[in-house]
C-alpha positions in Angstrom: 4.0 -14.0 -4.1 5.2 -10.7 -1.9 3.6 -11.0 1.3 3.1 -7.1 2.3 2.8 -5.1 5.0 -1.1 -4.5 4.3 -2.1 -7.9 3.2 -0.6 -8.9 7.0 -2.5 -6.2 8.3 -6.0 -6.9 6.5 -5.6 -10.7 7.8 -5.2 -9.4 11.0 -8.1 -7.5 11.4 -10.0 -9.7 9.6 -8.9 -12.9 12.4 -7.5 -10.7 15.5 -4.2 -12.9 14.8 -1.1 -11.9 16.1 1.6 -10.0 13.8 4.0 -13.0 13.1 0.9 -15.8 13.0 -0.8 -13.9 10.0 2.5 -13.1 7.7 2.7 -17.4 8.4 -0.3 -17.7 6.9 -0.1 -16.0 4.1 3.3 -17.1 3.5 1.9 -20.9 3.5 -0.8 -20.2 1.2 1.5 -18.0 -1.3 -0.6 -14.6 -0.6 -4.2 -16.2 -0.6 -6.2 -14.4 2.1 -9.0 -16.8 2.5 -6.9 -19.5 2.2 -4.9 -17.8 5.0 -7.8 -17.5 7.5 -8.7 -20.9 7.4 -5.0 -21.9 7.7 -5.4 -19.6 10.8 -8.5 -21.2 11.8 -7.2 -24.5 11.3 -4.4 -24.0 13.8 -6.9 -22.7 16.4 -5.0 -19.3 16.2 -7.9 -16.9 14.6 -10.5 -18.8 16.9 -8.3 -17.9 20.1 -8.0 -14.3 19.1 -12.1 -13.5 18.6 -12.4 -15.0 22.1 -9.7 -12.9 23.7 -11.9 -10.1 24.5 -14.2 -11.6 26.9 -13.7 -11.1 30.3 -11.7 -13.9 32.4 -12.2 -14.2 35.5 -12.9 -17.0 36.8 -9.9 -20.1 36.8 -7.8 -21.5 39.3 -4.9 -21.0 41.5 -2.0 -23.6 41.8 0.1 -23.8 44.5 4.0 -25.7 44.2 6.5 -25.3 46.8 10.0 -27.2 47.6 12.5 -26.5 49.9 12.4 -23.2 50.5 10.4 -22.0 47.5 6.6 -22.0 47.3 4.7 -20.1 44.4 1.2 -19.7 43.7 0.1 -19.2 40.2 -3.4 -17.7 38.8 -5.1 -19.1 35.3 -8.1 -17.4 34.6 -11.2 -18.4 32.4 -14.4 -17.3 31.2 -16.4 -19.9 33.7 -15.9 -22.2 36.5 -17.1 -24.9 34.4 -13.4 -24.9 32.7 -12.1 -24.7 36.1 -13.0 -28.3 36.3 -12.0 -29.4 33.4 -8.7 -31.8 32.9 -6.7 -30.5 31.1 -7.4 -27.0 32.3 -6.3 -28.5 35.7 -3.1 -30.1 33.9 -2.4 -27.1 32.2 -2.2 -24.9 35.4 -0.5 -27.6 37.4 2.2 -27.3 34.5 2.1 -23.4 34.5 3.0 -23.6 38.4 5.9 -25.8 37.6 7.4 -23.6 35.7 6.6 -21.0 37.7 9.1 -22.4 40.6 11.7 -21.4 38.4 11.2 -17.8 37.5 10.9 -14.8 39.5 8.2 -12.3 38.1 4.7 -12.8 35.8 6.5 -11.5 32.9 9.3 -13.8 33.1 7.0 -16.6 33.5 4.5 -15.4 30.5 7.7 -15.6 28.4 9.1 -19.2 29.9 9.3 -22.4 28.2 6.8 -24.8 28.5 6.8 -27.9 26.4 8.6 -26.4 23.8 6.3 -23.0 23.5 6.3 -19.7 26.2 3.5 -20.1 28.4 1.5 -17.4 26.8 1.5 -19.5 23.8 0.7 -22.9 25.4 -2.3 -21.2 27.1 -3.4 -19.6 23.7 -3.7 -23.0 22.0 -5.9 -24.4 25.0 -8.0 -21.8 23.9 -8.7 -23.6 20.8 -9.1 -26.9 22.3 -11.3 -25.9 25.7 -13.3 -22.9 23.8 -13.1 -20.6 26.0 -10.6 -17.2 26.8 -7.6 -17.6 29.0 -4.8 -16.2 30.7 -2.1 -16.2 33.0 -3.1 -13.5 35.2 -0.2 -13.2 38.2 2.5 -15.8 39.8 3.6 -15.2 43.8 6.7 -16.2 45.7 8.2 -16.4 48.1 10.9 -18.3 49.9 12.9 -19.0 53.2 14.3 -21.3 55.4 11.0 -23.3 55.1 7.7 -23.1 53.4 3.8 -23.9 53.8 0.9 -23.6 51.6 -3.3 -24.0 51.8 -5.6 -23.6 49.4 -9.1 -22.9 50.2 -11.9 -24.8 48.1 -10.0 -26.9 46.6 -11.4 -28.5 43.4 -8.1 -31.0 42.9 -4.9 -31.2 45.3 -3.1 -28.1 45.1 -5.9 -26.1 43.4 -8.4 -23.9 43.9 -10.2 -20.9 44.4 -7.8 -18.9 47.1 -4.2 -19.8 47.3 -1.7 -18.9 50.1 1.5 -19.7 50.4 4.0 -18.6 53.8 7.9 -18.3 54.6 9.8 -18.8 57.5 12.5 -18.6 59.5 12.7 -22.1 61.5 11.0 -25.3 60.6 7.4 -26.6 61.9 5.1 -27.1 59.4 1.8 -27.6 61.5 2.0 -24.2 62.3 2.8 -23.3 59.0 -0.1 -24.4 57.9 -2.2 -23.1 60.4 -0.9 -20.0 59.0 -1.7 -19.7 55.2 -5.2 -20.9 56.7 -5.3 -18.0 58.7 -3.9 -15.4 55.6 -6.8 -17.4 53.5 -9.6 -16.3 56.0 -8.4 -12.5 57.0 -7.0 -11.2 53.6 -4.3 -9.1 55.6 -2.8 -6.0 53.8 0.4 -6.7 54.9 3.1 -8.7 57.1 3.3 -5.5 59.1 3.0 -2.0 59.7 6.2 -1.0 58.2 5.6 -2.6 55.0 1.9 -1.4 55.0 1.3 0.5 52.2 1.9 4.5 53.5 -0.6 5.8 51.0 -3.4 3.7 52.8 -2.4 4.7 55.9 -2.3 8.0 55.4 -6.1 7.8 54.3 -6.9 5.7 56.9 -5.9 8.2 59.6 -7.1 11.0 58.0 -10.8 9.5 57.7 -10.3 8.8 61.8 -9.6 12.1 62.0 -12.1 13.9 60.7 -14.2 11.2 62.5 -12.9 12.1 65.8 -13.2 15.8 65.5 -16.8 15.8 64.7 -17.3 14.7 68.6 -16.0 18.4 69.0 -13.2 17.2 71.8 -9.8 19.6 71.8 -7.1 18.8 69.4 -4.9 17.1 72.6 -7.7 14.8 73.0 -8.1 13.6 69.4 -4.3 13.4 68.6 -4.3 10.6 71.7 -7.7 8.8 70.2 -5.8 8.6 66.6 -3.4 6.3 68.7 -5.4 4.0 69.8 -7.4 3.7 66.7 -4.7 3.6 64.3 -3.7 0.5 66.7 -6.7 -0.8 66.1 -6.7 -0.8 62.2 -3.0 -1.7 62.4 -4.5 -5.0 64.5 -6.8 -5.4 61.9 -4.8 -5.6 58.2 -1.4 -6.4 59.4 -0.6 -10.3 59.5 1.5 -10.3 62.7 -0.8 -8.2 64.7 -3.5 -9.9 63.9 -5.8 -11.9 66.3 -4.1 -15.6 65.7 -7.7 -17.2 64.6 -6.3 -20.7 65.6 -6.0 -18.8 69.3 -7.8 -15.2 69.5 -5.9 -15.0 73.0 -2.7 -14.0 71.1 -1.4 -11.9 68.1 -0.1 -14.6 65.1 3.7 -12.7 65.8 3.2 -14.1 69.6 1.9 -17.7 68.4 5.0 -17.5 65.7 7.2 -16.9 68.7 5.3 -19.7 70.7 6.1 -22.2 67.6 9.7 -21.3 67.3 9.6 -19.5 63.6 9.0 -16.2 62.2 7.3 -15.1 59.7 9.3 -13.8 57.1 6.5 -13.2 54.2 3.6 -14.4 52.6 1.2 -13.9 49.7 -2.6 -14.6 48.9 -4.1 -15.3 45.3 -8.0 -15.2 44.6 -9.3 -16.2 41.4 -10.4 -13.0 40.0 -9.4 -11.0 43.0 -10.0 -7.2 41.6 -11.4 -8.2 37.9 -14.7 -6.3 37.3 -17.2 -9.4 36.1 -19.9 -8.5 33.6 -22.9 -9.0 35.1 -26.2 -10.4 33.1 -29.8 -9.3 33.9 -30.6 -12.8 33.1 -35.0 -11.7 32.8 -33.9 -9.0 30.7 -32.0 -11.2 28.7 -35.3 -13.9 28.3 -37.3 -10.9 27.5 -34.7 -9.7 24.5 -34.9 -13.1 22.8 -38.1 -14.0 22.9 -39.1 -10.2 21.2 -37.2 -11.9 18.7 
């Protein structure tokens, strides 16, 4: 039987299956719709798709590094129940693998992992775990040597914050003294010149307006902007920051002190920036037992 452009179409809205999946199916089952969403369910594929709505944000980040390359990778999932499941855990760990070999999300989304891209591997877990997934964002960086931390760790490696720091020169205590520090301040930025200019702009501007409600002359003001643009540059810039290991001196000095510099880094939360649904749980109780 011709497998047409509609009849791929209807199956697709019918199981939310993707394009190629659904002209499969029908193909297999010689045109038969139903026969076609079961062959779809069977393979875990229209199941996967109804859950791909619901919001993800929850997961882990992995961390890999070797030689000079460290990466941290972020899986998300519906609950932190997954998070501690297996072969969720394998699954990630695998993802990061890979992930030490590309150079962008998208490249890694579309990488081979045991014989499928990794958007597809993580589709059939889906199936298997019951819950939505996805690969969400990969960092790396790399130089002359690397370090790594992350921060509530459920299994070596894995967690709920990942960091992961480059150098010039070699001494890894301090490394990881480092990506322990980057965990616990969230910095905006390595430094002021790579600081985002937009934010500062807006930054400035707010302690502007601040300052001129005191009603001091423009000379005045322009010198307090200084020294509080100092102060926020102190605050969300990695090198200028307070070392927390040593609040005595800025992390550049304690980088000088330990014979490296810092040459970049990058921090990955689980669901850093993804809006959660939230549930009025007695509202909720109230709804079901109204029938």
């Amino acid at each position: 039987m011709a497998i047409t452009a509609a009849m791929v179409k209807e199956l697709r809205d019918t199981t939310g299956a993707g394009m190629m999946d659904a002209k499969k199916a029908l193909t297999e089952n010689d045109g038969n719709m139903e026969a076609a969403v079961d062959w779809l369910r069977t393979k875990g594929l229209a199941k996967a798709a109804k859950k791909s709505g619901r919001i993800a944000a929850e997961g882990l980040v992995a961390v890999k590094s070797e030689g000079g390359v460290a990466v941290a990778v972020e899986v998300n999932s519906e609950t932190d129940f997954v998070a501690r499941n297996g072969d969720f855990q394998k699954m990630v760990g695998d993802v990061a693998d890979v992930a030490m070999g590309v150079n962008s999300t998208e490249e890694l989304a579309a990488a081979d992992m045991g014989g499928k891209s990794v958007t597809d591997a993580i589709t059939a877990k889906v199936a298997t775990i019951g819950e939505n997934m996805s690969l969400r964002r990969m960092a790396k960086v790399e130089g002359e040597s690397v370090a790594s931390y992350v921060h509530g760790a459920i299994v070596e490696g894995m967690g709920k914050i990942g960091v992961v720091v480059a150098f010039k020169g070699d001494n890894a205590a301090f490394g990881k003294q480092v990506a322990m520090h980057v965990a616990a301040t969230n910095p905006a930025s390595l430094s002021e010149s790579d600081l985002d200019q937009a934010l500062v702009e807006r930054e400035k501007q707010v302690l502007t307006d601040q300052a001129r409600e005191s009603g001091k002359p423009e000379a005045v003001i322009e010198k307090m902007i200084v020294g509080r643009m100092k102060k926020y540059f102190e605050e969300v810039t990695l090198l200028n920051q307070k070392f927390v290991m040593n609040p005595d001196v800025t992390v550049a000095q304690a980088a000088k002190d330990a014979g490296v510099e810092i040459v970049a880094y990058a921090r990955v939360e689980v669901g850093e920036g993804i809006e959660k649904e939230e549930e009025d749980f007695a509202a909720e109780v109230a709804k079901t037992m109204g029938g």
